[in-house]
DSSP file (Angstrom, degrees, kcal/mol; ACC not computed):
  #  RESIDUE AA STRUCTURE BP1 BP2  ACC     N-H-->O    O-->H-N    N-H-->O    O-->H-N    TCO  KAPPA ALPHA  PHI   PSI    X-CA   Y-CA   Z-CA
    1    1 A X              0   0    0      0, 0.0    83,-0.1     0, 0.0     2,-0.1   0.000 360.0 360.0 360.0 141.5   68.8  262.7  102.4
    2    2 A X  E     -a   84   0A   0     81,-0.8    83,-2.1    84,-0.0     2,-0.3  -0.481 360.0-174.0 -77.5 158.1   65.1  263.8  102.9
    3    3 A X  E     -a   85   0A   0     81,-0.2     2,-0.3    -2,-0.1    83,-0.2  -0.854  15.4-159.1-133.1-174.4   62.5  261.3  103.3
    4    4 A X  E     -a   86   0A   0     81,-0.8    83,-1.5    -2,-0.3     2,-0.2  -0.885  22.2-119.8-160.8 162.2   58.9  261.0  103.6
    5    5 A X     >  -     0   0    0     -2,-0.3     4,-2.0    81,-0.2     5,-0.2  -0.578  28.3-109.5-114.1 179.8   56.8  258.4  105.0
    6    6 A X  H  > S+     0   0    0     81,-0.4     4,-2.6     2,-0.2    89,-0.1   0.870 118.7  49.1 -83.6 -33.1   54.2  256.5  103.2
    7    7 A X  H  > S+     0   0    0      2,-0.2     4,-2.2     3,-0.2    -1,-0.2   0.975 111.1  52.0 -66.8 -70.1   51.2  258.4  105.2
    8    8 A X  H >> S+     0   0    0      2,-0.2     4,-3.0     1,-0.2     3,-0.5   0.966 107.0  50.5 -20.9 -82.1   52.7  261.7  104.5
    9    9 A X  H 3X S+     0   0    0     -4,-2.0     4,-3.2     1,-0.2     5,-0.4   0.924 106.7  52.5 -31.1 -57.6   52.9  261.2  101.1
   10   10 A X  H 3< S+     0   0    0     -4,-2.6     4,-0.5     1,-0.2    -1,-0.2   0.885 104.1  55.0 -68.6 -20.8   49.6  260.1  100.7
   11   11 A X  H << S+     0   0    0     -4,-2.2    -1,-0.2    -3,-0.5    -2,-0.2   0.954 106.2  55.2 -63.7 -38.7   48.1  263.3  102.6
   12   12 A X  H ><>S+     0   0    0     -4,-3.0     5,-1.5     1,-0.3     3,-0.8   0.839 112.7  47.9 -71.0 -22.0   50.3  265.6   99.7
   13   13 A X  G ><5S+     0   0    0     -4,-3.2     3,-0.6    -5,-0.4    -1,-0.3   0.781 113.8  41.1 -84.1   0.8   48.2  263.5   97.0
   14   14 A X  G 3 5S+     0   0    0     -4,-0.5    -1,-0.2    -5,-0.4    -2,-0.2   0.407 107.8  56.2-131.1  21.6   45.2  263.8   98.3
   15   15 A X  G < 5S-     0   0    0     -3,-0.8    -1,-0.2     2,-0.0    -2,-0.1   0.043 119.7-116.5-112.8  14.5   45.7  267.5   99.2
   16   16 A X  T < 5 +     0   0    0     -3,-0.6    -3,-0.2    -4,-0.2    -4,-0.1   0.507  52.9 171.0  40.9  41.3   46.4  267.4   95.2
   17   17 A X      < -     0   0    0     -5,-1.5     2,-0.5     1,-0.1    -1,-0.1   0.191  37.4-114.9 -33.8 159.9   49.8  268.4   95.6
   18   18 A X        +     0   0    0      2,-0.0     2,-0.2     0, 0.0    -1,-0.1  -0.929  50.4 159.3-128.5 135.2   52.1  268.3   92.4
   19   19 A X        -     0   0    0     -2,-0.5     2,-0.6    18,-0.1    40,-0.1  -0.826  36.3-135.0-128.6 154.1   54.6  265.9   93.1
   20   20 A X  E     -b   59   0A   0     38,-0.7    40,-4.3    -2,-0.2     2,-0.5  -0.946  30.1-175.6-106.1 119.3   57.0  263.8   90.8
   21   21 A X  E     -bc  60  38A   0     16,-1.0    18,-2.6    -2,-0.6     2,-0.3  -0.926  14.8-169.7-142.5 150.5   57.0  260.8   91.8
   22   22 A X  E     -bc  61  39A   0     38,-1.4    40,-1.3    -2,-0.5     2,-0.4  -0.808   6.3-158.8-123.5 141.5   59.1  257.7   90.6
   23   23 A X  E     -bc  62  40A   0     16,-4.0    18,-2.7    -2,-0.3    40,-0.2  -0.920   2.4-169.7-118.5 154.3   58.9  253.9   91.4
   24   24 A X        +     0   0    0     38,-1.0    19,-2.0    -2,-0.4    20,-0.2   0.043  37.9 123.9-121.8  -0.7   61.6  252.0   90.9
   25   25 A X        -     0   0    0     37,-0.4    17,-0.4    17,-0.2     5,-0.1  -0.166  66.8 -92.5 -65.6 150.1   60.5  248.6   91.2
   26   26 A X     >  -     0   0    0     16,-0.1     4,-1.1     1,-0.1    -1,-0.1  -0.374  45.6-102.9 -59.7 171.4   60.9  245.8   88.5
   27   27 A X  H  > S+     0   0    0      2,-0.3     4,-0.6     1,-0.2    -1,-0.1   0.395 120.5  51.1 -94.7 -18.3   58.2  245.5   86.4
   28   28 A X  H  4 S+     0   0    0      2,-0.1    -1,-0.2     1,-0.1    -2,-0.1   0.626 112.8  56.8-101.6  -2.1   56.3  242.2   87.8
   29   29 A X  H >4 S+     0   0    0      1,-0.1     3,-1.1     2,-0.1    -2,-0.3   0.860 102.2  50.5 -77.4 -29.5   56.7  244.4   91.0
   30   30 A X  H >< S+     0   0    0     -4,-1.1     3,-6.9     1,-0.2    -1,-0.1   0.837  98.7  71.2 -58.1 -36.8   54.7  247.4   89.3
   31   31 A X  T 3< S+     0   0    0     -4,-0.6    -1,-0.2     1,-0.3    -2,-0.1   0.358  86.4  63.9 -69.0   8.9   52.1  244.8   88.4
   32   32 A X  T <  S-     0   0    0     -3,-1.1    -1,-0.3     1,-0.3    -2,-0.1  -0.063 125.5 -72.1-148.0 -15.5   51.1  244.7   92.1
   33   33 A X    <   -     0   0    0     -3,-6.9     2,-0.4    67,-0.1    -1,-0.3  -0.050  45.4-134.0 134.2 113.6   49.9  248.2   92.1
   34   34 A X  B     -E   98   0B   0     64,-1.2    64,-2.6    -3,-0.1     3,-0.1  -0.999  34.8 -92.9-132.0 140.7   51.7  251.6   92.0
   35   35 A X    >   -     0   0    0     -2,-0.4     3,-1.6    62,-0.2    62,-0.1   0.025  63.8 -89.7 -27.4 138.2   51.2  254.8   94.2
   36   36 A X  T 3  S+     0   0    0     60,-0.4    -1,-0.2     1,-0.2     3,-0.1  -0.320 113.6  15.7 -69.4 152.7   48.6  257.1   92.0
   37   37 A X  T 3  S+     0   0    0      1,-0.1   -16,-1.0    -3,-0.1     2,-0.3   0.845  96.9 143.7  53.3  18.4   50.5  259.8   89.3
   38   38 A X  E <   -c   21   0A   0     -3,-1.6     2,-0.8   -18,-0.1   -16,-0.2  -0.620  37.1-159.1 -80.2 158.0   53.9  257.5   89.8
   39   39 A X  E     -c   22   0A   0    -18,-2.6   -16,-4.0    -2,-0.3     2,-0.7  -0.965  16.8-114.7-129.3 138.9   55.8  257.1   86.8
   40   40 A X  E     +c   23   0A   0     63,-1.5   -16,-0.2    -2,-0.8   -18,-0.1  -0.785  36.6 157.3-126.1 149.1   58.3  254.2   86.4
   41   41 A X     >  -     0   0    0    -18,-2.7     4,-0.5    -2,-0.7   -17,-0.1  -0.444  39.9-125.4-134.7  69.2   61.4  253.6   86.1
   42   42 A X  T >4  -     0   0    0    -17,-0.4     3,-2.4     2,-0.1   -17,-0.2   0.601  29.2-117.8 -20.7 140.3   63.0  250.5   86.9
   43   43 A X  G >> S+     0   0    0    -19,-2.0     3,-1.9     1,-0.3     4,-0.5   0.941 116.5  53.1 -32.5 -59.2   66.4  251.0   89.8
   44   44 A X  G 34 S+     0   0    0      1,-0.3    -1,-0.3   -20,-0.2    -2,-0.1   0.215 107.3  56.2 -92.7  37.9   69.0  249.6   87.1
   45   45 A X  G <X S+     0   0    0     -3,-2.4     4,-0.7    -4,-0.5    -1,-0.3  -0.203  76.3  92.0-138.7  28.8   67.6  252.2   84.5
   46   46 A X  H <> S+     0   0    0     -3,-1.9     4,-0.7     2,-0.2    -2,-0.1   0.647  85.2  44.7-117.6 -14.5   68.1  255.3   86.3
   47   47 A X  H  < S+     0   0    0     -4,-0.5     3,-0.3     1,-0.2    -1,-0.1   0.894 112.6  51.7 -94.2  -4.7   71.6  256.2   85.0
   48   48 A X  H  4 S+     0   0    0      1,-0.1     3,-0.3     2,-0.1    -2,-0.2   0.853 123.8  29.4 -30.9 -66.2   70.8  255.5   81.9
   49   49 A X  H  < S+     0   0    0     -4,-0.7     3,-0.3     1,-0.2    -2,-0.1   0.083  79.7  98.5-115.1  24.0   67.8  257.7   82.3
   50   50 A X  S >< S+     0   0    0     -4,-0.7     3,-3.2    -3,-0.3    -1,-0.2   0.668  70.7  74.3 -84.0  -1.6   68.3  260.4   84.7
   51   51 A X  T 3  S+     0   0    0     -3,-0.3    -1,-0.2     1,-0.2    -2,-0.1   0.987  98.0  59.5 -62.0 -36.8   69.2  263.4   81.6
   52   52 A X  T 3  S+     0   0    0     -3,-0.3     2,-0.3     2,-0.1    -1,-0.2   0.430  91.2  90.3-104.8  -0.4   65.0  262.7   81.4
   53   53 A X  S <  S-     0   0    0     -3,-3.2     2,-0.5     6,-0.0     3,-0.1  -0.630  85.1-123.1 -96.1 161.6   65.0  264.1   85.5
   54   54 A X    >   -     0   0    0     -2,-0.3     3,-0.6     1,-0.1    28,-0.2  -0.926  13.1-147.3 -94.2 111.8   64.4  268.3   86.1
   55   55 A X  T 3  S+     0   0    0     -2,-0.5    27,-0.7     1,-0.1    -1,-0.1   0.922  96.3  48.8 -28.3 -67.7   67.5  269.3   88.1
   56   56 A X  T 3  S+     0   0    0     25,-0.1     2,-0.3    -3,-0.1    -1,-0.1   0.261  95.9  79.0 -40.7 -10.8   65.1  271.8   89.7
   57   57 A X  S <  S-     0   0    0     -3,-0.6    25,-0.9    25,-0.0     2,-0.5  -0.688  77.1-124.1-112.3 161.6   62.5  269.8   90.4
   58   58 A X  E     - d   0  82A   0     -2,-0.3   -38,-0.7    23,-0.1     2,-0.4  -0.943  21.5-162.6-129.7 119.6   62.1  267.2   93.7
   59   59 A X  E     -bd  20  83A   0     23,-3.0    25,-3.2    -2,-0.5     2,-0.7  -0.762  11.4-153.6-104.0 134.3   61.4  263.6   93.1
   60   60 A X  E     -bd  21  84A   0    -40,-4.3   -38,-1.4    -2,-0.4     2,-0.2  -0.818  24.3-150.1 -96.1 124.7   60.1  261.3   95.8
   61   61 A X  E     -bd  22  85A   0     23,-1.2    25,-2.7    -2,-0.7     2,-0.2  -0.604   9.5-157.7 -98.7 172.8   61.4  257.4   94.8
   62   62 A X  E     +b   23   0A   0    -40,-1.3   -38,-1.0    -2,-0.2   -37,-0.4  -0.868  19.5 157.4-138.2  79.9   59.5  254.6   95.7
   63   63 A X    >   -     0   0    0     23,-0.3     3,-0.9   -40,-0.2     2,-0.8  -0.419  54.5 -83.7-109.7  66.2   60.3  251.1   96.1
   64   64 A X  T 3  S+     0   0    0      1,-0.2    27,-2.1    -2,-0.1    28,-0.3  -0.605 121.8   0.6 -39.7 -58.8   59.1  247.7   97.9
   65   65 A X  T 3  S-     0   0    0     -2,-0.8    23,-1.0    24,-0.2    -1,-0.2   0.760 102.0-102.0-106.1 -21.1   60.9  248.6  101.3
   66   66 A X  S <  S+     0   0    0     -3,-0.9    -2,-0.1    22,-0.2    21,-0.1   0.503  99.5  98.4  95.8   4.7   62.5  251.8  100.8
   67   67 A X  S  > S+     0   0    0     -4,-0.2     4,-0.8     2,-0.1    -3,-0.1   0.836  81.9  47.4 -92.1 -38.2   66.2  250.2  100.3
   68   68 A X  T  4 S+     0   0    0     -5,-0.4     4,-0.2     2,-0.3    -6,-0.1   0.174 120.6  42.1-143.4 -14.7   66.3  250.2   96.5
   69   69 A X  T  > S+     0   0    0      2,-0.2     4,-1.4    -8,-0.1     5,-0.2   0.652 108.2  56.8-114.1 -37.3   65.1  253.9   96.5
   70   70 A X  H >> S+     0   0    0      1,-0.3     4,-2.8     2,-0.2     3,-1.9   0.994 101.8  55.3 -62.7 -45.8   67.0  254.9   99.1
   71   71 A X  H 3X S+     0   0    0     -4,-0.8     4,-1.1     1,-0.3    -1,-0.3   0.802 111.0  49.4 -63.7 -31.1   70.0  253.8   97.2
   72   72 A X  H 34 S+     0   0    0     -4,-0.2    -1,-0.3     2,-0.2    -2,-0.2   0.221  99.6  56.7 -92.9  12.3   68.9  256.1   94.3
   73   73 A X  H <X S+     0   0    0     -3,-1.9     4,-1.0    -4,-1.4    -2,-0.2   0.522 109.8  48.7 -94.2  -8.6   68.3  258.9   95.8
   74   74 A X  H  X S+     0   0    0     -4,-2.8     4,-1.0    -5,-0.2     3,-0.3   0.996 110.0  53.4 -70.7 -43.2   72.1  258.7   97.1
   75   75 A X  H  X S+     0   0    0     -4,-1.1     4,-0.7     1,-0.3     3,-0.4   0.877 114.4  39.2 -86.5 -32.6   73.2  258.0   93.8
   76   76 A X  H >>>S+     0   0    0      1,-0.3     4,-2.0     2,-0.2     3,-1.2   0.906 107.1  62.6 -82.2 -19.3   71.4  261.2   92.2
   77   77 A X  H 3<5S+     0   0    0     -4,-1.0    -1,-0.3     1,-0.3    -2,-0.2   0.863  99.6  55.2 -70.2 -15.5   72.1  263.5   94.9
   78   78 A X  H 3<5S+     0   0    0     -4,-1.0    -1,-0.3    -3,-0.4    -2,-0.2   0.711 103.3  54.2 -73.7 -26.9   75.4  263.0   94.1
   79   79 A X  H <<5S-     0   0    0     -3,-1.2    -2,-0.2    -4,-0.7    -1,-0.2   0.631 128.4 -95.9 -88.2 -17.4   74.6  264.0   90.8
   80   80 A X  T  <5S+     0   0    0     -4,-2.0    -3,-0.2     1,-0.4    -2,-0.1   0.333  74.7 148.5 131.3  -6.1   73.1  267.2   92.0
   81   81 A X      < -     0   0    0     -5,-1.1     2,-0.7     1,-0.1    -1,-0.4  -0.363  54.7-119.8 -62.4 127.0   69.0  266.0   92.0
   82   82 A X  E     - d   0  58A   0    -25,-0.9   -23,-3.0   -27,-0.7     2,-0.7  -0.620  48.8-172.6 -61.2  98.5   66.7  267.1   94.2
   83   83 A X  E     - d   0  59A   0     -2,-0.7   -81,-0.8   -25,-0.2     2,-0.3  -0.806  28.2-176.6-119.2 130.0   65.3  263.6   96.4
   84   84 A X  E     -ad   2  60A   0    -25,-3.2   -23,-1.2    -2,-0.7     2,-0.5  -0.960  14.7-150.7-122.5 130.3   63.2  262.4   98.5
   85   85 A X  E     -ad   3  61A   0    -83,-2.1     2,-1.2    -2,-0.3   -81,-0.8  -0.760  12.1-148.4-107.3 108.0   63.0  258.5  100.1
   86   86 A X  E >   -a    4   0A   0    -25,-2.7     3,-1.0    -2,-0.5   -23,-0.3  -0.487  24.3-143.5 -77.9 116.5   59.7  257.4  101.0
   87   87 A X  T 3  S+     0   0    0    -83,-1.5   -81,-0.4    -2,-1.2   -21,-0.2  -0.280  79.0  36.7 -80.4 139.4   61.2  255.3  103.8
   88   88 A X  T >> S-     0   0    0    -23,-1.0     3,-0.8   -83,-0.1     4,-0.7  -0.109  93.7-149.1  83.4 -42.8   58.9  251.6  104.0
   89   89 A X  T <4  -     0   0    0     -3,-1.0   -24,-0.2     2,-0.2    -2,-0.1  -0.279  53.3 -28.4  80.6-154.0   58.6  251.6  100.7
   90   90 A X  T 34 S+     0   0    0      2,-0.2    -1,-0.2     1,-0.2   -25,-0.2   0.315 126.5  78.6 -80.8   8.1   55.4  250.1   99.2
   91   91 A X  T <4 S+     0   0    0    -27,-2.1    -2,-0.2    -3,-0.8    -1,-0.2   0.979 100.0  46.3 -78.7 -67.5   55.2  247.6  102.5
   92   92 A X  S  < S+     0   0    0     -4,-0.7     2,-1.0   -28,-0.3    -2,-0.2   0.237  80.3 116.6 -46.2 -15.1   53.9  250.6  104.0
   93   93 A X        +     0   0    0      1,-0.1    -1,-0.1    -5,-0.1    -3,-0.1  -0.596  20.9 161.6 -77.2  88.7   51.5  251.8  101.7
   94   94 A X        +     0   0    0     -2,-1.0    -1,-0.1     2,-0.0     3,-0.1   0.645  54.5  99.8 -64.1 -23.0   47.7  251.9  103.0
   95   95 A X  S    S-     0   0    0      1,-0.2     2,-0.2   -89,-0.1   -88,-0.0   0.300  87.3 -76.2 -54.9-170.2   46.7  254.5  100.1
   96   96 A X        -     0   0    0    -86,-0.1     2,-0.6     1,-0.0   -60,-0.4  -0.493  46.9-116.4-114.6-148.6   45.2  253.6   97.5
   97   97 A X        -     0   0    0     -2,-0.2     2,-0.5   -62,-0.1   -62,-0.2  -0.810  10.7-157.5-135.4 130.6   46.7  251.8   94.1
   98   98 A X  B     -E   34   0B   0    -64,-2.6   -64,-1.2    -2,-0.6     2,-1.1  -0.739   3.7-168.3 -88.0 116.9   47.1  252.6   90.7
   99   99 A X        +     0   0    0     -2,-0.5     2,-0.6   -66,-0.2     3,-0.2  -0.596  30.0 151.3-108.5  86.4   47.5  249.9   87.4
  100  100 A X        -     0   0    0     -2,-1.1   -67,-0.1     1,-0.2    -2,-0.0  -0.987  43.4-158.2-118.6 150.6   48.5  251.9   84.5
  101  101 A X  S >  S+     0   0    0     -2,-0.6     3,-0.9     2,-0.1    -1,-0.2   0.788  89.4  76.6  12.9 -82.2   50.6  250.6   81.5
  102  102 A X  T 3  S+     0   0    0      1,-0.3    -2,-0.1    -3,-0.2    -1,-0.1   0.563  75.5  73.8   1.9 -56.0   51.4  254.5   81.0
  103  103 A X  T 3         0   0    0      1,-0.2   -63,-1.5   -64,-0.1    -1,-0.3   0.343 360.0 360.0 -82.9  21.5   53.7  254.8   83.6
  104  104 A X    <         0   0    0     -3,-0.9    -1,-0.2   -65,-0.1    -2,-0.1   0.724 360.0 360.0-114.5 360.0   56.7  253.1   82.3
Protein backbone atom coordinates (compact mmCIF):
# COMPACT_ATOMS: atom_id res chain seq x y z
CA UNK A 1 0.00 0.00 0.00
CA UNK A 2 1.37 3.56 -0.86
CA UNK A 3 1.42 6.18 1.65
CA UNK A 4 2.13 9.68 2.02
CA UNK A 5 2.96 11.68 4.92
CA UNK A 6 1.07 14.60 6.28
CA UNK A 7 3.95 17.13 5.11
CA UNK A 8 4.01 15.63 1.68
CA UNK A 9 0.62 15.92 1.17
CA UNK A 10 0.49 19.36 2.09
CA UNK A 11 3.38 20.39 -0.41
CA UNK A 12 1.05 18.61 -3.40
CA UNK A 13 -1.83 21.10 -2.15
CA UNK A 14 -0.09 23.88 -2.06
CA UNK A 15 1.75 23.18 -5.32
CA UNK A 16 -2.16 22.97 -6.46
CA UNK A 17 -1.97 19.52 -7.36
CA UNK A 18 -5.32 17.71 -8.20
CA UNK A 19 -5.76 15.29 -5.74
CA UNK A 20 -8.92 13.25 -4.34
CA UNK A 21 -8.87 13.21 -1.24
CA UNK A 22 -11.16 11.44 1.34
CA UNK A 23 -11.51 11.72 5.26
CA UNK A 24 -12.92 9.13 6.88
CA UNK A 25 -13.46 10.35 10.25
CA UNK A 26 -16.89 10.41 12.09
CA UNK A 27 -18.64 13.36 11.75
CA UNK A 28 -18.01 15.21 15.38
CA UNK A 29 -14.32 14.28 14.25
CA UNK A 30 -14.82 16.36 10.81
CA UNK A 31 -16.00 19.16 13.09
CA UNK A 32 -12.44 19.66 14.32
CA UNK A 33 -11.21 20.69 11.00
CA UNK A 34 -10.56 18.77 7.72
CA UNK A 35 -7.49 18.87 5.26
CA UNK A 36 -8.46 21.67 2.43
CA UNK A 37 -10.57 20.13 -0.99
CA UNK A 38 -11.24 16.74 1.40
CA UNK A 39 -14.44 15.33 0.83
CA UNK A 40 -16.06 13.00 3.53
CA UNK A 41 -16.98 9.95 3.94
CA UNK A 42 -17.34 8.38 7.15
CA UNK A 43 -14.95 4.60 7.49
CA UNK A 44 -18.37 2.47 8.02
CA UNK A 45 -19.77 4.08 4.74
CA UNK A 46 -17.31 3.22 2.36
CA UNK A 47 -18.75 -0.08 1.03
CA UNK A 48 -21.75 1.17 0.82
CA UNK A 49 -20.30 4.02 -1.13
CA UNK A 50 -17.33 3.10 -3.04
CA UNK A 51 -19.51 2.59 -6.82
CA UNK A 52 -19.27 6.75 -6.19
CA UNK A 53 -15.03 6.13 -6.25
CA UNK A 54 -13.11 6.45 -10.09
CA UNK A 55 -11.39 3.10 -10.50
CA UNK A 56 -8.82 5.17 -12.38
CA UNK A 57 -8.29 7.72 -10.23
CA UNK A 58 -5.92 7.67 -6.83
CA UNK A 59 -7.45 8.61 -3.57
CA UNK A 60 -5.32 9.57 -0.55
CA UNK A 61 -7.65 8.64 2.87
CA UNK A 62 -7.35 10.45 5.88
CA UNK A 63 -8.12 9.72 9.30
CA UNK A 64 -7.17 10.82 13.05
CA UNK A 65 -3.98 8.51 13.26
CA UNK A 66 -3.79 6.83 9.96
CA UNK A 67 -5.29 3.37 11.32
CA UNK A 68 -8.92 3.76 10.25
CA UNK A 69 -7.58 4.86 6.68
CA UNK A 70 -5.16 2.53 6.48
CA UNK A 71 -7.74 -0.09 6.96
CA UNK A 72 -9.61 1.35 3.97
CA UNK A 73 -7.29 1.57 1.73
CA UNK A 74 -6.67 -2.40 2.27
CA UNK A 75 -10.19 -2.99 1.96
CA UNK A 76 -10.45 -1.04 -1.60
CA UNK A 77 -7.32 -2.24 -2.98
CA UNK A 78 -8.70 -5.38 -2.78
CA UNK A 79 -11.47 -4.17 -4.73
CA UNK A 80 -9.18 -2.96 -7.43
CA UNK A 81 -8.86 1.13 -6.19
CA UNK A 82 -6.14 3.08 -6.63
CA UNK A 83 -4.89 4.26 -2.62
CA UNK A 84 -2.91 6.11 -0.82
CA UNK A 85 -2.57 6.17 3.39
CA UNK A 86 -1.56 9.35 4.75
CA UNK A 87 0.22 7.59 7.57
CA UNK A 88 -0.28 9.95 11.13
CA UNK A 89 -3.37 10.75 10.19
CA UNK A 90 -4.79 14.18 11.23
CA UNK A 91 -2.35 14.02 14.52
CA UNK A 92 0.13 15.00 12.16
CA UNK A 93 -1.30 17.57 10.36
CA UNK A 94 0.50 21.14 10.68
CA UNK A 95 -1.28 22.53 7.32
CA UNK A 96 -3.83 24.39 7.39
CA UNK A 97 -7.82 23.43 8.16
CA UNK A 98 -10.78 23.53 6.37
CA UNK A 99 -14.77 23.69 7.94
CA UNK A 100 -17.07 23.06 5.16
CA UNK A 101 -20.58 21.44 5.52
CA UNK A 102 -20.10 20.59 1.68
CA UNK A 103 -17.83 17.86 2.10
CA UNK A 104 -20.04 15.15 3.34
Amino acid sequence: MKVITPDELEVKIEKGEKLHIIDVREPEEIAEGMVPGAKHIPMMQIPERMTELDKDKEYIFICRSGNRSGQVCGFLEGHGYKVVNMIGGMLEWTGELEWNEQNS
